[in-house]
C-alpha positions as CSV (number, residue, x, y, z in Angstrom):
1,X,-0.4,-8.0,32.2
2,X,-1.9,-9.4,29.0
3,X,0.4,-10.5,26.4
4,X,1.5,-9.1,23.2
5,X,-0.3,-12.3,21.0
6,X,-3.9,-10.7,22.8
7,X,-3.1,-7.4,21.1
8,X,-2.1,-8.6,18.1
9,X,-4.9,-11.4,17.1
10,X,-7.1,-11.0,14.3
11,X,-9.9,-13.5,14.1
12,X,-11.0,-14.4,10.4
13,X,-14.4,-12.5,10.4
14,X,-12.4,-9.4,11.1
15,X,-9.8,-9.9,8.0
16,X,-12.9,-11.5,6.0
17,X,-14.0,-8.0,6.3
18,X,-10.8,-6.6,6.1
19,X,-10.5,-7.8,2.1
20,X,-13.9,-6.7,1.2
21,X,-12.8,-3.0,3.1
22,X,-9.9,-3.6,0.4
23,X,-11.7,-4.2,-2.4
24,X,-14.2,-1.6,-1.6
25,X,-11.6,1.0,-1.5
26,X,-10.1,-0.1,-4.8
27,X,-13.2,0.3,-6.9
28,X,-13.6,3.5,-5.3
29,X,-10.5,4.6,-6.2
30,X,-11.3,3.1,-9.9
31,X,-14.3,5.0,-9.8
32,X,-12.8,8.3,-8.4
33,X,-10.3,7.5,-11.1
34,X,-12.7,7.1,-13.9
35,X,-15.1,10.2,-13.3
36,X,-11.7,12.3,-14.3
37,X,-8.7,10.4,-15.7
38,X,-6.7,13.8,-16.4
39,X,-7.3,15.1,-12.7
40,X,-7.8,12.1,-10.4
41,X,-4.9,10.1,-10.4
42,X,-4.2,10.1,-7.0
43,X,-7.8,8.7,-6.4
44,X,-6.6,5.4,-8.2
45,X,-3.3,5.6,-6.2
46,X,-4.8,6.0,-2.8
47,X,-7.3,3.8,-3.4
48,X,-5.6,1.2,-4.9
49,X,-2.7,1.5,-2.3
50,X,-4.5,1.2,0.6
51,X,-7.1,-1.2,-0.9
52,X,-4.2,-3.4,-1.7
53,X,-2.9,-3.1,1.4
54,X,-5.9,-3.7,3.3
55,X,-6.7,-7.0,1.0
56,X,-2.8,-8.1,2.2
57,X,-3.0,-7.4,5.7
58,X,-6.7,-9.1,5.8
59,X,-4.8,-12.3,3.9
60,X,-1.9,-12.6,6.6
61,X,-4.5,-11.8,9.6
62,X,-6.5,-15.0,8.3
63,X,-3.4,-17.2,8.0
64,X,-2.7,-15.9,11.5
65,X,0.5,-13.6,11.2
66,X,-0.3,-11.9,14.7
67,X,0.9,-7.9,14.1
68,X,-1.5,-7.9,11.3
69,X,-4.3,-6.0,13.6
70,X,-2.7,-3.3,14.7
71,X,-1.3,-2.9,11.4
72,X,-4.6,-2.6,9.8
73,X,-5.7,0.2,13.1
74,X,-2.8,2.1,12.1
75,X,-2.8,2.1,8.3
76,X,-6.9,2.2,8.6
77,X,-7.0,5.3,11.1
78,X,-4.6,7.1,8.9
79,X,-6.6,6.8,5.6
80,X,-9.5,8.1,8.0
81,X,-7.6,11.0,9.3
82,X,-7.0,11.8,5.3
83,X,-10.3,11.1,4.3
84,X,-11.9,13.6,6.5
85,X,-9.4,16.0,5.2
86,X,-10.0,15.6,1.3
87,X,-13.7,15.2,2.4
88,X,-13.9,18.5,4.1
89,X,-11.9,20.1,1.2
90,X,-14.3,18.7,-1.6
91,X,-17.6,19.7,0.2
92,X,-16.5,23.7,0.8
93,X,-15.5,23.2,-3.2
94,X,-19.5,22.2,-3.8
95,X,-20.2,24.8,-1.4
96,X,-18.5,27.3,-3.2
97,X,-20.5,26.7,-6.4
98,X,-18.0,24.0,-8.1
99,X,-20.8,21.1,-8.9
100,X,-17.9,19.4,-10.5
101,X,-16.5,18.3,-7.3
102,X,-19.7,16.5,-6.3
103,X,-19.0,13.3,-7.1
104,X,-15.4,13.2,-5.8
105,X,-16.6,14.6,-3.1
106,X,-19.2,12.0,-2.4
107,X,-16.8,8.9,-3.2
108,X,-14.5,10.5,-0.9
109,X,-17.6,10.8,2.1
110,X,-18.3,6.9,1.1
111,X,-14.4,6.3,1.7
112,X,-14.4,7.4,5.0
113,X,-17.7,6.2,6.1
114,X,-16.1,2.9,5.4
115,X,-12.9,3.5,7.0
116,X,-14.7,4.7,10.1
117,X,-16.7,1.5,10.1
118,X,-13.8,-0.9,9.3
119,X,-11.6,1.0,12.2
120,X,-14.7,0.8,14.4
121,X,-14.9,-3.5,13.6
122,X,-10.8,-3.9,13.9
123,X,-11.1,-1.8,17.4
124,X,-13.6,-4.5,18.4
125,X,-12.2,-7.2,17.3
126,X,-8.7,-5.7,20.1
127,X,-10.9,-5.7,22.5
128,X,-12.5,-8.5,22.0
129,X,-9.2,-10.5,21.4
130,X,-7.9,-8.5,24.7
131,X,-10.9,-9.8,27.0
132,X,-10.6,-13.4,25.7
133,X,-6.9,-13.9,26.5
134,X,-5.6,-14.9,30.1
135,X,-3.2,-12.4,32.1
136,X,0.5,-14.1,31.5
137,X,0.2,-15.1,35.1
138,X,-2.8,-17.4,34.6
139,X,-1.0,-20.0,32.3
């Protein structure tokens, strides 16, 4: 049986990457936030959220706090899950003739194309962390 450190190391390429994924979603959400102040508020709160969020959980994962990576799988995977719902919702508005909703709708698609590539490196980094460490027997 592997042991619960295996699961929950995060190397610090992974959280490297986590922070940028934090930052990106940040300005995105500034961005978001920007393109309609009056409407888009919960652009800069998502984005800054979960940027924030991400940033932190990439910060402890580097100084080695070890429930940092399946932290960041859970809180990542959730924004995903969100993302493709907002996404879907602002493409079938462009569809429906409202141009307005283009660029949200586009900032949302680049949110989630990051989220599904930052899930995809913190799955790989599990795995990788999973392989590498001995069964508990083997000590």
């Amino acid at each position: 049986m592997k042991s619960m450190e295996s699961l929950n190391a995060m190397n610090t390429k992974t959280a490297g990457y986590l922070m940028l994924y934090g930052a990106f979603l940040i300005v995105m959400g500034l961005l978001g936030y920007l393109s309609n102040p009056e409407k888009a508020k919960t652009a800069l709160m998502s984005g800054g959220t979960f940027g924030a969020l991400s940033i932190v959980l990439g910060v402890l994962g580097a100084r080695g706090v070890r429930w940092t990576l399946p932290a960041a799988v859970v809180t990542t995977g959730l924004l995903a899950l969100v993302l493709v719902w907002r996404a879907n919702v602002g493409w079938l508005a462009v569809i429906d003739g409202k141009r307005e909703k283009l660029f949200a709708a586009s900032l949302i698609t680049l949110m989630l194309a990051a989220s599904v590539l930052m899930l995809l490196c913190l799955l790989k980094s599990q795995k990788t962390a999973e392989a590498e460490q001995p069964a508990s027997g083997e000590r």
